[in-house]
N, C-alpha and C positions, 0 to 999 in steps of 0.2 A: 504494500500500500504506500511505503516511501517512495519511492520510483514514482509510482504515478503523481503524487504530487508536488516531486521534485520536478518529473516532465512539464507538469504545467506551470508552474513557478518560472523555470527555462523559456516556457513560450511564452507568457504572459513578457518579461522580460525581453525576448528577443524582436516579439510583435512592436513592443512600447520603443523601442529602439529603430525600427527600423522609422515606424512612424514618425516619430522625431526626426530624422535625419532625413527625408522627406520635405518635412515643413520647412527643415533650414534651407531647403536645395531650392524650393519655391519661392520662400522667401528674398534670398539669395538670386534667385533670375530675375524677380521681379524689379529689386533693386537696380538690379545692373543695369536693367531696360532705361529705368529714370534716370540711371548715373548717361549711359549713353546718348539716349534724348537730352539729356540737357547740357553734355558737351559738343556731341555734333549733332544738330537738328536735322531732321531731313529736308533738302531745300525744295522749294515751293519755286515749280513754274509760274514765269508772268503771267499775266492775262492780256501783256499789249498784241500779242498775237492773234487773238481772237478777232472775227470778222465774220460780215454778213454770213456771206456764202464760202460753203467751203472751195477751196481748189479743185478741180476736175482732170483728170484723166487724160491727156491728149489722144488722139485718135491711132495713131500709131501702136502707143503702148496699151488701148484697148482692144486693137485686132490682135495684138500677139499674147493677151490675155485669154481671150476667149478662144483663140487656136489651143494654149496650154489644159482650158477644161473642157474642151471638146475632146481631146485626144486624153488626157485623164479620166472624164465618164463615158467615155465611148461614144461621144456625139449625144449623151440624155442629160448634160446639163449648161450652163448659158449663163451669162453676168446681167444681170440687172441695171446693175450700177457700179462706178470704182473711182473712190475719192483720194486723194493725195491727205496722206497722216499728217 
């Protein structure tokens, strides 16, 4: 009957420990995330870029588009549309 609750003394212990060292590691990341946020931010694109209409596609580089998904889907599919990122 010692044994067994030697064994669970052991697990109860090694449970309580593991779980702990869990929380610190959590802990631990999360911090880091704020220490890193707040030494190097991540930068933020302008917005002077921004405009009505997006950029379009010149004609050239939408015929050798749609030759690339024709011969990709076998001739069953087709561009809609294609905007400059």
């Amino acid at each position: 009957m010692d044994n067994i609750g030697l064994g669970l003394q052991l697990m109860v212990v090694g449970m309580s420990a593991v779980f702990l060292i869990l929380i610190i590691v959590i802990w631990g990341g999360k911090l880091l995330i704020k220490a890193v946020n707040k030494i190097a931010p991540e930068e933020v694109e302008s917005s002077k870029k921004t405009s009505a209409a997006p950029a379009v596609v010149d004609s050239a580089t939408m015929a050798v588009l749609q030759q690339v998904v024709t011969q990709i889907t076998g001739g069953k599919g087709r561009i809609a549309s294609a905007k400059k990122m």
